[in-house]
Each structure stands twice: as structure tokens, then as C-alpha cells.
N, C-alpha and C positions, 0 to 999 in steps of 0.2 A: 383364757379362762379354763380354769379345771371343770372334770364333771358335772362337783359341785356348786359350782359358780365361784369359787376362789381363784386369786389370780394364780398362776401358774408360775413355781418359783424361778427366780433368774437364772440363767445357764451358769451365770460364774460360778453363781450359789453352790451351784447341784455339782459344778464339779471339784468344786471346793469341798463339800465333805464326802466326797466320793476319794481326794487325796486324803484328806485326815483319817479316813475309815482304812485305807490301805496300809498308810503309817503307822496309825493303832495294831493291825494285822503281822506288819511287818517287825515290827517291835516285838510286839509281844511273841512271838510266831519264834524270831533267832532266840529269844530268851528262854524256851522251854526245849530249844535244842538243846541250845548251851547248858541249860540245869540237866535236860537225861543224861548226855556226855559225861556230868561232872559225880550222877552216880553212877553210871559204871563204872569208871573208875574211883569212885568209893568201897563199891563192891569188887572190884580186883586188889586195889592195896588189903584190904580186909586179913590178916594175916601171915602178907606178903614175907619173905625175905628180903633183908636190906638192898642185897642186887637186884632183886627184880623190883622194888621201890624206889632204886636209882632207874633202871628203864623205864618206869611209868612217870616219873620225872620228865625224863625226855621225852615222853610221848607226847605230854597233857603242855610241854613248853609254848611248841607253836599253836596246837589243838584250839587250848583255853587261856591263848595269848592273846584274845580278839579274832578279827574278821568278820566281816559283814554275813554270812552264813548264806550267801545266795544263793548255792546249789544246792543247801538243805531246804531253800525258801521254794526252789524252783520246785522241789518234790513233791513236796507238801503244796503248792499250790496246783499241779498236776492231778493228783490224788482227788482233791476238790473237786478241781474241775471234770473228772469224770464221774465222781461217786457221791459226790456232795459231802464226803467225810476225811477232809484231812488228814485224821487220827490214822488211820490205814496208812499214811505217806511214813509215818514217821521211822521205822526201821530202815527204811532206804533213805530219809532226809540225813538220818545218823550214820546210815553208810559210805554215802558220794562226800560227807565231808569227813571221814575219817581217810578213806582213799586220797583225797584232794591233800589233806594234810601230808600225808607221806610222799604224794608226789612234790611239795612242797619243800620235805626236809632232805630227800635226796637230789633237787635241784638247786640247792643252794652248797652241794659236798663241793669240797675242794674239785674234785674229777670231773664235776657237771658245770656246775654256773659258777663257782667258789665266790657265793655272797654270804658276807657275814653279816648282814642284817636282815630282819623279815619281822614282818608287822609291830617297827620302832624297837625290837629289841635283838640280842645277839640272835643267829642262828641259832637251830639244836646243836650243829658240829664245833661251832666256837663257844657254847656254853657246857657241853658235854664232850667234846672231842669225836672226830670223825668214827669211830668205831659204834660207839655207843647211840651215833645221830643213824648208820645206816642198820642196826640192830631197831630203833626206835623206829623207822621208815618201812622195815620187812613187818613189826608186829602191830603197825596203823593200819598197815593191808588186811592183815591175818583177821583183824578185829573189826575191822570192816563187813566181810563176810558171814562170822559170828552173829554180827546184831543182824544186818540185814536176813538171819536164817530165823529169827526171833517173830518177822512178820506172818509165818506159817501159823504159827498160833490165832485162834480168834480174837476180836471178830474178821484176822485177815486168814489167808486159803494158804495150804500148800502149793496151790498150782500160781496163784499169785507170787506170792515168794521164789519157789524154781525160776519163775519167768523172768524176775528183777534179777537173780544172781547170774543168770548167763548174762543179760545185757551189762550187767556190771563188769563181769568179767572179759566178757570181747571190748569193752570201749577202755578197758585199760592196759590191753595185751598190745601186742605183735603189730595188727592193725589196727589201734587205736594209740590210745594215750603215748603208749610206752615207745611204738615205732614212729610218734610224731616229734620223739624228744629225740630218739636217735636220729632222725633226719633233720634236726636240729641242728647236731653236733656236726654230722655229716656235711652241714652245709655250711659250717664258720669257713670265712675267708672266702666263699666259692660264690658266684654270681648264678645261681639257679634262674628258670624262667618265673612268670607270675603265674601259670597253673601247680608249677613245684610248688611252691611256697604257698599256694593257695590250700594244695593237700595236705603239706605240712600243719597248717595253723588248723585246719577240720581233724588231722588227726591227733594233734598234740594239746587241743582246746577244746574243741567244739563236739567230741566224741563223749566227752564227760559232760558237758554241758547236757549235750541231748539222752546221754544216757537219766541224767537228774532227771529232766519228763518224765522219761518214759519209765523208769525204777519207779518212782511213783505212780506212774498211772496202772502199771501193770499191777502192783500192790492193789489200787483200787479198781482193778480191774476190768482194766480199759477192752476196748476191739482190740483185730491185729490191725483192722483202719487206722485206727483212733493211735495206737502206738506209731505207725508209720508217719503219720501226716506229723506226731508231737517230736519224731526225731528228725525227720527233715525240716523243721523248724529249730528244733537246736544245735544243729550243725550249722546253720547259717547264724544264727545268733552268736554262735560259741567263735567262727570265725569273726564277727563283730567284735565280739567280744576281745578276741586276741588286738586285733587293728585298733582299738581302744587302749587296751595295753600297751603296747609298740608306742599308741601316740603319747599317752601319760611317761613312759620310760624315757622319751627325749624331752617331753615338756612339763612333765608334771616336778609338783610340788615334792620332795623326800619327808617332806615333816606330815604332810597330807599321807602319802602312801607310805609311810613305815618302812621302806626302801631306800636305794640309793638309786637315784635316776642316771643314763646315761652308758648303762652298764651293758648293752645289744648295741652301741657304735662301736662300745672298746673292743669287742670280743670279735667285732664284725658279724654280727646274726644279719641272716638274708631272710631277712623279714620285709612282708609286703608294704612296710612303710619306706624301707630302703629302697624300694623297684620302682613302687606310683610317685612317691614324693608325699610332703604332705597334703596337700589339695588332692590329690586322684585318691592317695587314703581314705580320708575324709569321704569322698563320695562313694566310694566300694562300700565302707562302713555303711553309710546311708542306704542304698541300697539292697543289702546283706538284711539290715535289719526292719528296715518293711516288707521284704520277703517273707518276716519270719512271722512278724507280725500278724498278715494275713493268714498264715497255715493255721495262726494259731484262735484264729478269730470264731470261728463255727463251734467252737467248746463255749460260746457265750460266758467267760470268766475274765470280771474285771480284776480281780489276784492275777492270773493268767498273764494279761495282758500287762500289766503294769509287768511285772520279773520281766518278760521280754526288753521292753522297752530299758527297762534299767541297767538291762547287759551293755548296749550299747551308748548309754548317754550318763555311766558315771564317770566320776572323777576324781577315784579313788585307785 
């Protein structure tokens, strides 16, 4: 019985619209990413010249090709969770996925991954030719930056802002993103150990991942606690995240993932699914992501909690 004397509602109840209130969230949440995105890039063609309206072409291909907008979801639900104001997340929700995009389209160049599908349709290098896809990849970065300097404005801080673009910028540099894709490439064909490949996937995944938290929290204005505890939560997420990957690339569905599956045995990626097996995968995964879980538990944020858990348990 409640306070009142009412009976107290069923658990399934309770967590039944506690999923439909996240859905509604998450829905609507990628949908107003997707519309800012689609005016700034209204407000760049605005005048444009035809070449540089053929580049925002390639830009906006894979952009506002689809995607589930997770890292813009993680930001903005970050933001929340330290500020109780979302709205502050959103220059860096619009940042990690303009970033995420470019690392997107210069991972599928001929010279990196050379896939010519991504999110069910061509590549940008097979729809626009490889020149025009690593022009489009250099100015998804550039424009990345741009918005994410737009948070300095109120009601977000300058010193919010600075804070999100170094973390942006280290988690896609040298040791982050950028040196986990090289040690990528470094390791086709080569039999690394499972702590190799373990750095690999935290810097090649799980750097961006945690960077998403923490850009948003630092926007709403997190501690330097509160930023630490949300990146060592997303480095283990983000390497879930990858293991999740890995597992859907040999077993998933291609009509499902907008991919072509199979494409890390051809190449020979020394990926941690190739070292554990799939069974020890599987449980590294599981454990990776109740680690992250917990880090992330004391921000009392059921948005929070839920983006975590979804890094590891989709199927997409």
C-alpha cells in the first residue's frame, strides 16, 4: 500500500513506462539532433557556390543518411544528468556526431576499410569519388569544432565550452580515435596479445564514446570528479561497444546494419572477438558493461542508465 492507502502499482507497470518514457525521450531527443544538423546546413548552402554545394552534398550523405544518434543521445543525456538541462548538451551532441561521421566516411576510403556501403546506402567515396569523400571527412571535423564553440554562448560558459573542445580534441587525436584506427591497420594479419587489442578498441571506440559524456557534462557543467568517474565509464562502454560490433560484423543481419557483415575476418582485423572466441567475447562484453554501469549509477539518471546499457545490448 501507498501512503495513501492505494495499492502500490505493479513493478512491471512501473517499469514499463519508465521504458515508453525513455523511448518517447530517445525519439524525440535524435529527432531534434537531426533537425539542428539539417539547419546548419541550410544555413551553409545559403548562397553557396555549386562546388562547395557539391561538398555539403557529401557531407550531409552519410550525416543525414540515418543512424541512431547515440553519441549525440549520450551527450545530451550527460548534460541532464549533471545539470538537469539537456539543452546545454546540445552543441557537443552536434559535435561527437559530426566527428563520428567523418571518422565514418574516411573509414570506409579505399586506403582504410574500402567499404562501399554504410547505413544501407553507397559510401560518400563510391557516391562521390574518393577525393571529394576525404575533402567531405576533413570539413565534418572542421565543423564539428565550429558548432561545438557555439556552446560558449548562454545559457552555456566559455569555460564549459574550452573544456568540451580539448576533450574532443584529445579523444580524436594521436591517442585517441585516430591512433586506435592506426593500430588497427597496424594489426591486419598480425596476431597481437588481448591487452593489444584490448587498447586498441578503448582507443579506436571507446575514446569517443567517453568523450560523448563527458563533452556534455562538461557543457553542463560537471566536477573534475564527476567528468572522471563519466569517462572511465565510457571507455568501458565504448570497448563493449566495439565487442558488440565485432559480434554483429560476423553475425549480424546486413539489411539490419546497413553494412556488409563479414568484412574484419576478410581483412583479418585482430579484434577481441578473434582472440576470446565468441563465448569469452560475450562475457568480456558483459562484464565491460556492468562496470560501466555502476560508474555511472551515483548521477541517479534513468536516460543515463539506459544509453549505457544500449551500447552494449544493441543489435544494430
Amino acid at each position: 500500500m501507498t501512503a495513501a492507502g492505494k495499492p502500490a502499482a505493479p513493478l512491471a507497470s512501473v517499469a514499463e513506462r519508465e521504458d515508453r518514457l525513455f523511448e518517447r525521450w530517445r525519439v524525440a531527443s535524435a529527432a531534434r539532433v537531426t533537425r539542428a544538423l539539417e539547419r546548419k546546413f541550410a544555413r551553409l548552402r545559403a548562397g553557396a557556390a555549386p562546388e562547395i554545394v557539391r561538398l555539403l552534398d557529401a557531407m550531409e550523405w552519410t550525416l543525414l543518411g540515418g543512424g541512431k544518434r547515440l553519441r549525440p543521445l549520450l551527450a545530451l543525456a550527460a548534460a541532464h544528468a549533471v545539470c538537469g538541462d539537456e539543452r546545454l548538451g546540445m552543441p557537443g551532441a552536434l559535435a561527437v556526431e559530426l566527428l563520428h561521421t567523418y571518422s565514418l566516411v574516411h573509414d570506409d576510403l579505399p586506403d582504410m576499410d574500402n567499404d562501399s556501403v554504410r547505413r544501407g546506402r553507397p559510401a560518400v567515396h563510391a557516391r562521390f569519388g574518393p577525393a571529394l569523400g576525404i575533402l567531405a571527412g576533413d570539413a565534418l571535423q572542421s565543423l564539428a569544432f565550429e558548432v561545438l564553440s557555439e556552446g560558449a554562448a548562454p545559457p552555456g560558459t566559455p569555460q564549459g565550452a574550452a573544456a568540451a573542445a580539448g576533450i574532443l580534441a584529445r579523444a580524436a587525436g594521436p591517442l585517441g580515435m585516430a591512433g586506435g584506427q592506426a593500430e588497427d591497420l597496424a594489426f591486419e594479419g598480425r596476431d597481437p596479445g588481448e591487452e593489444e587489442r584490448s587498447q586498441m578498441a578503448r582507443r579506436k571506440t571507446g575514446e569517443m564514446i567517453a568523450a560523448s559524456l563527458t563533452v556534455g557534462a562538461a557543457l553542463g557543467g560537471a566536477t573534475r570528479a564527476g567528468l572522471a568517474r563519466l569517462r572511465r565509464a565510457g571507455l568501458l562502454a565504448g570497448e563493449a561497444f566495439q565487442i558488440r560490433d565485432d559480434l554483429l560484423n560476423r553475425e549480424g543481419d546486413p539489411q539490419v546494419m546497413g553494412k556488409a557483415a563479414g568484412s574484419d575476418e576478410r581483412r583479418g582485423k585482430s579484434t577481441l572477438l578473434a582472440r576470446l572466441g565468441a563465448d569469452g567475447a560475450r562475457k568480456r562484453l558483459d562484464l565491460l558493461a556492468l562496470k560501466a554501469e555502476r560508474l555511472v549509477s551515483p548521477f541517479v539518471s534513468p536516460r543515463l542508465d539506459r544509453m549505457i546499457r544500449a551500447l552494449s545490448a544493441r543489435s544494430f
